[in-house]
C-alpha positions in Angstrom: -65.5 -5.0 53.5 -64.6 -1.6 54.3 -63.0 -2.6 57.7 -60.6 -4.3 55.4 -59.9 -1.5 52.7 -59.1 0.6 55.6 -56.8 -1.4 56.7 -55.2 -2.0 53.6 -54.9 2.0 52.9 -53.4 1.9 56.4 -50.9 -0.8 55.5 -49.8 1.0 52.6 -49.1 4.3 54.2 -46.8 2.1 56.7 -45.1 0.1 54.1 -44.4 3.5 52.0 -43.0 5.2 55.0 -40.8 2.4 56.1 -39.2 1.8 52.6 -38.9 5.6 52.6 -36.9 6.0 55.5 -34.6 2.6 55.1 -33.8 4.1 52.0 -33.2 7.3 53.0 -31.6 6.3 56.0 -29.2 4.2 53.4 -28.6 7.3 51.2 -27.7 9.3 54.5 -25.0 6.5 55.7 -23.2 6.6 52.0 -23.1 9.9 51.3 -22.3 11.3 54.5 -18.9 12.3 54.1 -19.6 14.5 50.8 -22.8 16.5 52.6 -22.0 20.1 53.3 -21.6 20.8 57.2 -24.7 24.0 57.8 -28.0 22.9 57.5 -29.5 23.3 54.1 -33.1 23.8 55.8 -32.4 26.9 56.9 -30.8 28.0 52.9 -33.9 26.0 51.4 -36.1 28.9 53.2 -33.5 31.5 52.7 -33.0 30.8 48.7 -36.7 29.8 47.8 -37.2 33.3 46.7 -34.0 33.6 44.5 -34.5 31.3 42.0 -30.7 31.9 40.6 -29.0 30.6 43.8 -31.0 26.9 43.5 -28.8 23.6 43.7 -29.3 21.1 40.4 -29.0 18.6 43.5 -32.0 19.9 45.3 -35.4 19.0 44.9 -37.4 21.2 42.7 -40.5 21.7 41.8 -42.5 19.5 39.3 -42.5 22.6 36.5 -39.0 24.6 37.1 -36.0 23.4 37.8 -35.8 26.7 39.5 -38.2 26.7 41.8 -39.0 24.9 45.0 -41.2 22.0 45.3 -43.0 24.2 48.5 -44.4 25.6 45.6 -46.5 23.2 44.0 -50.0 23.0 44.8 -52.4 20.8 42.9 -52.3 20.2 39.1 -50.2 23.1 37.8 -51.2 25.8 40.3 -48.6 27.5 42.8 -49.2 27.7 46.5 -46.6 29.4 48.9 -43.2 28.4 49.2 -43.3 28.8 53.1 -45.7 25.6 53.0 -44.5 22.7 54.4 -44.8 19.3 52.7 -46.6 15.8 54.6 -45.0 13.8 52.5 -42.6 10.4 51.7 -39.6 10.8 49.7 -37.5 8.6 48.0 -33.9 9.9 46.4 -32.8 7.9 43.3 -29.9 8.1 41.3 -31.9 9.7 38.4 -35.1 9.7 40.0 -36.7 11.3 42.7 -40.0 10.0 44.3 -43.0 11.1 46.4 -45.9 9.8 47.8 -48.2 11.5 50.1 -51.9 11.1 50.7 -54.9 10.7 53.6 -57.4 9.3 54.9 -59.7 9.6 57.8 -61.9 7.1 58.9 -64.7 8.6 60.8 -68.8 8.7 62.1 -70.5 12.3 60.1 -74.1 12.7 61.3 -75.6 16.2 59.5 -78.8 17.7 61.3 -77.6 16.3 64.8 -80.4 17.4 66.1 -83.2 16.3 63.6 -84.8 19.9 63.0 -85.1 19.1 59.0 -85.8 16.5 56.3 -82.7 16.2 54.8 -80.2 15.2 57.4 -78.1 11.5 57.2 -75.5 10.1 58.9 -72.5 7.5 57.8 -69.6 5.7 58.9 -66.8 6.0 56.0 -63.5 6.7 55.2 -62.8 9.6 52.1 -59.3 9.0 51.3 -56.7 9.9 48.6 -53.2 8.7 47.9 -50.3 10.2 45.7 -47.4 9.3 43.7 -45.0 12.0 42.1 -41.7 11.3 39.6 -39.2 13.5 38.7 -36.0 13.5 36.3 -33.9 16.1 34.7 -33.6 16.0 31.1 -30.0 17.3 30.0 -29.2 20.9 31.4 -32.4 22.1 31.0 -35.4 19.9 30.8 -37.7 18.3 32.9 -39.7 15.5 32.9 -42.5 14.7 35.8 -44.9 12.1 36.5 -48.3 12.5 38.6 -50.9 10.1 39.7 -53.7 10.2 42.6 -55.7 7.5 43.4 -58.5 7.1 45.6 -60.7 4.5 47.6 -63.5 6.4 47.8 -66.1 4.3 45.9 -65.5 1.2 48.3 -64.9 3.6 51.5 -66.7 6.4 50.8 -70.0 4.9 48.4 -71.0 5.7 45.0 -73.2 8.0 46.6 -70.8 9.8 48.4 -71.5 11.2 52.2 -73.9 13.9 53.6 -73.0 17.2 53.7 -76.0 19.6 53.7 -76.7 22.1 51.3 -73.7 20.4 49.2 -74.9 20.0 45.6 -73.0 18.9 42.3 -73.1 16.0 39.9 -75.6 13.0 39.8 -76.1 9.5 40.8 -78.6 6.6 39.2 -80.3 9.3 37.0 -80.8 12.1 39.8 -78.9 14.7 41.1 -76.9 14.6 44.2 -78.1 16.9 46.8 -77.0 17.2 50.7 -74.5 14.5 49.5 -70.8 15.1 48.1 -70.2 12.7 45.4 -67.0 10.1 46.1 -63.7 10.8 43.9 -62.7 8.5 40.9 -60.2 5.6 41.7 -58.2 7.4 39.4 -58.2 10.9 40.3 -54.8 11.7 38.0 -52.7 10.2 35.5 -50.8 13.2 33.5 -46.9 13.7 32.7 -45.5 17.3 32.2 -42.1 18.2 30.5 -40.6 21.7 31.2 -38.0 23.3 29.5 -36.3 26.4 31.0 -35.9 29.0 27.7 -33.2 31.3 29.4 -32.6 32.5 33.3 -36.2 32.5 35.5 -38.1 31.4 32.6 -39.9 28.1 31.8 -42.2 26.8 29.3 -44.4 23.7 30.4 -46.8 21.2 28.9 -48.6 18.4 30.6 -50.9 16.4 29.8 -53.7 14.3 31.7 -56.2 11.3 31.8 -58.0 12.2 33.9 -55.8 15.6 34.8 -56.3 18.8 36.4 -56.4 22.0 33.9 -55.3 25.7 35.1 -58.6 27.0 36.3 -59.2 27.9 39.9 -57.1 27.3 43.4 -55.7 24.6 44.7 -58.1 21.7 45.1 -59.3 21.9 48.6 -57.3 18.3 49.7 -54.4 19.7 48.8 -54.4 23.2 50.4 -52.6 23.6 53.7 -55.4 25.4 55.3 -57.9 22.8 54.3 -55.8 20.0 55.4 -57.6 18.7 58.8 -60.8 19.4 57.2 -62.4 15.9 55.5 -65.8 17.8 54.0 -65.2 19.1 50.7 -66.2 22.7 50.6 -70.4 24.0 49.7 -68.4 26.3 46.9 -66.5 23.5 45.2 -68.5 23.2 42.2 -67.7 27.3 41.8 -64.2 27.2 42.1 -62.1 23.8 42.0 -64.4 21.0 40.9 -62.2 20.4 38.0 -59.4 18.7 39.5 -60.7 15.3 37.7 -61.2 16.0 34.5 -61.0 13.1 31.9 -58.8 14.8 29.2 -57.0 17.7 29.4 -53.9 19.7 28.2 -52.3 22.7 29.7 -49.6 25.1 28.7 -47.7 27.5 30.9 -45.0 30.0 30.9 -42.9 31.3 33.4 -41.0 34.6 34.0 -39.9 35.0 37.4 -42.7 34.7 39.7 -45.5 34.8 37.2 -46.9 32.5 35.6 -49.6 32.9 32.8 -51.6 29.6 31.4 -53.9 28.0 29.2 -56.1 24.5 28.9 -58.1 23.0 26.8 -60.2 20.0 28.7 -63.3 18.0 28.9 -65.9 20.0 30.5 -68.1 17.4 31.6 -67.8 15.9 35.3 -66.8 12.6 35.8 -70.0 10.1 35.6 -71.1 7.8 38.4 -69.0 5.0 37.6 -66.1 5.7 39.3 -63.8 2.4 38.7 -63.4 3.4 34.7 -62.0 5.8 32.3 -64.3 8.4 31.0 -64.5 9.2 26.9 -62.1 11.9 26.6 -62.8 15.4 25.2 -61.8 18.9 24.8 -64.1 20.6 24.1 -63.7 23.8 27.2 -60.9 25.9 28.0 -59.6 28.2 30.5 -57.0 30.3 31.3 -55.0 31.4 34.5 -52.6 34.1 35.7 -50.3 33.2 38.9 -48.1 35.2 40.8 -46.0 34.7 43.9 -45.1 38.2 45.2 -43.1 35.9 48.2 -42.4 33.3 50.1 -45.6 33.5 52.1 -48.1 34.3 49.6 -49.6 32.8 46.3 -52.5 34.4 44.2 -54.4 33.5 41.2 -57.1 34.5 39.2 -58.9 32.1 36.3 -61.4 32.3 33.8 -63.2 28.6 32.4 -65.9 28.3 29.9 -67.1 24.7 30.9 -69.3 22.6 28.3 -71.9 20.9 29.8 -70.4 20.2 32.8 -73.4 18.8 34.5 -75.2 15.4 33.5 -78.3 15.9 35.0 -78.5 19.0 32.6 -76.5 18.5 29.4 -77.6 21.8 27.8 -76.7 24.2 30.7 -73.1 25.7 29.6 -71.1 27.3 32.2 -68.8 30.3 32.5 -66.4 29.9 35.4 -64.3 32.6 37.2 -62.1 32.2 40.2 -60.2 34.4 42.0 -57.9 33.3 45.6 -55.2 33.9 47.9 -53.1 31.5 50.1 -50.9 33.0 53.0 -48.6 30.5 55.0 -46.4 31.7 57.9 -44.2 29.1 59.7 -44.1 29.9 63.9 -41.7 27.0 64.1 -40.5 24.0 63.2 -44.1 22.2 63.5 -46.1 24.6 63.8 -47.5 27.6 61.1 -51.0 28.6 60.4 -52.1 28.5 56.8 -55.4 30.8 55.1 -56.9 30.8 51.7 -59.5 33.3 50.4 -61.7 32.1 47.6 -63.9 33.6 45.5 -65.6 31.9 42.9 -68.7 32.2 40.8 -70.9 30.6 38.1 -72.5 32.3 35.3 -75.6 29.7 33.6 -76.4 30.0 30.3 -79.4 31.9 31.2 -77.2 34.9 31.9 -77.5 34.2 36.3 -74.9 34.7 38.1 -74.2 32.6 41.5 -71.3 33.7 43.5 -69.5 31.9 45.9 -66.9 32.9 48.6 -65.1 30.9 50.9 -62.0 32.1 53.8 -60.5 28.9 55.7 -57.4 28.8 58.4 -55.6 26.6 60.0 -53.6 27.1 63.2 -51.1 24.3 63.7 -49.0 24.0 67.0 -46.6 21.2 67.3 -49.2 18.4 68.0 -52.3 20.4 68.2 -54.7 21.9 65.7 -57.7 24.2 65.3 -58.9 25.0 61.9 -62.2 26.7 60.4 -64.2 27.6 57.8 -66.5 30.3 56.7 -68.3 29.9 53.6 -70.9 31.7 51.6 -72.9 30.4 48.5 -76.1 31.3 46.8 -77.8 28.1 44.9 -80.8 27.9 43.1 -84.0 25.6 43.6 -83.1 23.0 40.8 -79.6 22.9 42.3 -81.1 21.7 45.8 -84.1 19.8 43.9 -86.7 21.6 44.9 -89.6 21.1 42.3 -92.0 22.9 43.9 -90.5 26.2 43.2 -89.0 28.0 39.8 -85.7 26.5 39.3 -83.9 30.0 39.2 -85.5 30.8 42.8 -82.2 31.8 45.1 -80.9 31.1 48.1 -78.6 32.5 50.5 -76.4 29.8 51.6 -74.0 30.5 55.2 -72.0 27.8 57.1 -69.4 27.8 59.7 -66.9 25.2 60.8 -64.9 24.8 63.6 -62.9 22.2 64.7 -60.1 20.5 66.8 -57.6 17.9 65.9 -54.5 16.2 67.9 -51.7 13.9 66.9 -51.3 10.9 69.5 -48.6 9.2 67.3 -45.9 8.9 65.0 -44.8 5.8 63.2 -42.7 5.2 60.6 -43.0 8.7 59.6 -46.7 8.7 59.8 -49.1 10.6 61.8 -52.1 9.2 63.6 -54.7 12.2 64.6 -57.9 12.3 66.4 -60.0 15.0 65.9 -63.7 16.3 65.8 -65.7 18.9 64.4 -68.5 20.8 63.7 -70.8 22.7 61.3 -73.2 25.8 61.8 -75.3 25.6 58.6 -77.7 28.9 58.3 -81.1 28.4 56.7 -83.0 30.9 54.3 -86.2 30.9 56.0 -87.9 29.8 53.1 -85.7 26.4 53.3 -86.3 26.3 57.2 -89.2 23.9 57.3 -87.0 21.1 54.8 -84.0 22.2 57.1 -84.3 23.4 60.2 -83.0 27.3 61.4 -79.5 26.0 61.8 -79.1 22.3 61.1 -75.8 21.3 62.7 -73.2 18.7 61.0 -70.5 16.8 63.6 -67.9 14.2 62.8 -65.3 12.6 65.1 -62.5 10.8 63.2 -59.5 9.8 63.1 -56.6 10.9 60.3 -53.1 8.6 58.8 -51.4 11.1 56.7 -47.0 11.3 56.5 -45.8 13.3 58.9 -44.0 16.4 57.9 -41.1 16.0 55.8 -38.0 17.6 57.3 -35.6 19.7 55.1 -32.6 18.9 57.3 -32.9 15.4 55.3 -32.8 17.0 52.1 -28.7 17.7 51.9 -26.6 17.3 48.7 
């Protein structure tokens, strides 16, 4: 069965990128003799900063009409306008589409060497596929569409795939531990409209079921640096775990380069049943401040207080704060290397605090990639489901990853990539008899995601 939902995920990503190059191919061959002679690439970079010299005819962003669409990262939150976009588009006369996603199908064995108790291996396929629309409303509206879908829950399991020392949500009436739980099928349905007040200034409101609110970075599948990287980070529950989030409304404003916003949401995860649509809530809020100092960089820093967010313990409150910064710096047409900073921590309602912090990079050159991650996290006993010892007991959590990827193909506008890598996970020594000193995780695999769109297609 999942030999088949591969290559039905595969299928798609070749139909999309076919239909989006006849068409664009199409648009090219009509329009030919109205498109400006110098290459707007090279003004797209030049201008992304200068929000007053932006084309109505260009491709913006899903929030401004004055700002690039470099510059949307996932849900509402900014990354840098130097990033470059993997992506499909489609140019209508009213409408402009994208649709961009991944999937790697692949063999993860944790504990490769059998030192602990707690090591698994799987053959799977985590995944995720997106579909953006955008229209102009009169001179200064905006109107956007976003949905993400994913397969995970036919090729990834309900119980989602090892990782050690990963913790967060629950599954048939236990926690999952040394597992990271699959995504919903639908990962994001919200609409936004944007209306810009007066020169570099927007007001925004969109709304989602399930949706993203503003609290945190990026999600980690849609951050450059985390790109070539299929494990979902050890911090995620500290810093960007509420990327699905069954209910949710945000509001933003704009000035310039700053951005200050606020949601109200549902601060439960999504439950085990990943096919359906959760009861919707708000009953948790946040609030985050974002600013762009240029082209290369994006910060943020965010504040959640999260109602119950965990099944497994509905009277646990959370108080979330986040704090990151993304730099991206192109070396040439294909290559750049992209690295996020992220701190995040967790205060329980017994007054704990668990921090988290997280630096990740990846070097890209032309076909040829090598990528890492550093992470540290402390947990507690009743995260990792240890009985034997007091729930608040802590633990120093330290992993490394390193890891190599090439592209062998492109078709259609679609990349094939093989890669491998591997993890250095560092034991507390009073976890090393269940784990090992150093457990290692390693994964080969192999990645279909669109290539990189290229602005020279992008003319007026």
């Amino acid at each position: 069965m999942k030999d088949y939902l591969v290559l039905l995920y595969m299928l798609v990503f070749s139909t999309t990128a076919s239909l989006a190059q006849d068409h664009m191919q199409h648009m090219q061959a009509d329009t030919a003799k109205k498109q400006m002679k110098h290459d707007h690439a090279k003004m797209m970079i030049d201008m992304q900063h200068d929000t007053s010299k932006h084309t109505m005819n260009m491709m913006t962003s899903q929030f401004s009409r004055d700002l690039p669409m470099n510059r949307d990262g996932s849900g509402t939150s900014w990354v840098p306008d130097a990033t470059p976009m993997y992506m499909y588009m489609i140019h209508g006369k009213n409408w402009m589409h994208m649709i961009h996603g991944s999937i790697f199908t692949r063999y993860n064995k944790q504990d490769v060497f059998g030192k602990g108790a707690r090591g698994d291996s799987q053959f799977d396929a985590p995944n995720w596929l997106m579909y953006m629309a955008q229209s102009k409303v009169g001179k200064n509206g905006l109107f956007s569409i976003n949905t993400m879908f994913s397969l995970d829950p036919f090729l990834v399991g309900a119980g989602g795939y090892p990782l050690l020392y990963q913790t967060g949500e629950s599954y048939q009436g236990r926690k999952l531990v040394d597992r990271q739980h699959p995504h919903d099928l639908f990962a994001e349905l919200s609409v936004a409209y944007t209306h810009r007040v007066a020169k570099n200034t927007d007001l925004y409101l969109s709304v989602g079921m399930p949706g993203e609110p503003a609290l945190g970075p990026p999600v980690f599948m849609h951050r450059l640096s985390a790109m070539n990287n299929p494990d979902a980070p050890l911090s995620h529950h500290y810093a960007d775990a509420t990327h699905i989030t069954f209910g949710t409304a945000t509001l933003g404003f704009r000035y310039k380069n700053v951005k200050l916003e606020g949601s109200a949401f549902k601060g439960r995860e999504p439950d085990e049943f990943r096919y359906n649509f959760d009861k919707p809530m708000f009953d948790s809020y946040s609030m985050r401040l974002s600013v762009s100092p240029s082209k290369e960089w994006a910060l943020q820093v965010s504040h959640g207080w999260l109602k119950s967010p965990e099944e497994a313990e509905p009277d646990d409150n959370v108080k979330r704060f986040t704090a990151s910064a993304i730099h991206t710096k192109m070396l040439g047409k294909s290559s750049y290397v992209a690295t996020t900073v992220v701190y995040g921590q967790n205060t329980s309602h017994h007054g704990g605090i668990l921090p988290s912090a997280l630096a990740e990079s990846s070097l890209q050159l032309n076909k040829n990639a090598i990528y890492g991650r550093y992470e540290f996290v402390v947990k507690e006993a009743g995260e990792l489901d240890l009985s034997s010892l007091p729930d608040e007991t802590r633990f120093n959590i330290n992993a490394f990853t390193l890891g190599y990827n090439r592209m062998i193909t492109t078709f259609k506008k679609t990349n094939l990539t093989i890669g491998t890598q591997a993890t250095a996970n560092f034991s507390p020594t009073m976890l090393r008899s269940l784990y090992g000193t150093a457990p290692i995780g390693f994964q080969v695999y192999l990645r279909l995601t669109p290539s990189m769109m290229k602005m020279s297609g992008m003319k007026m």
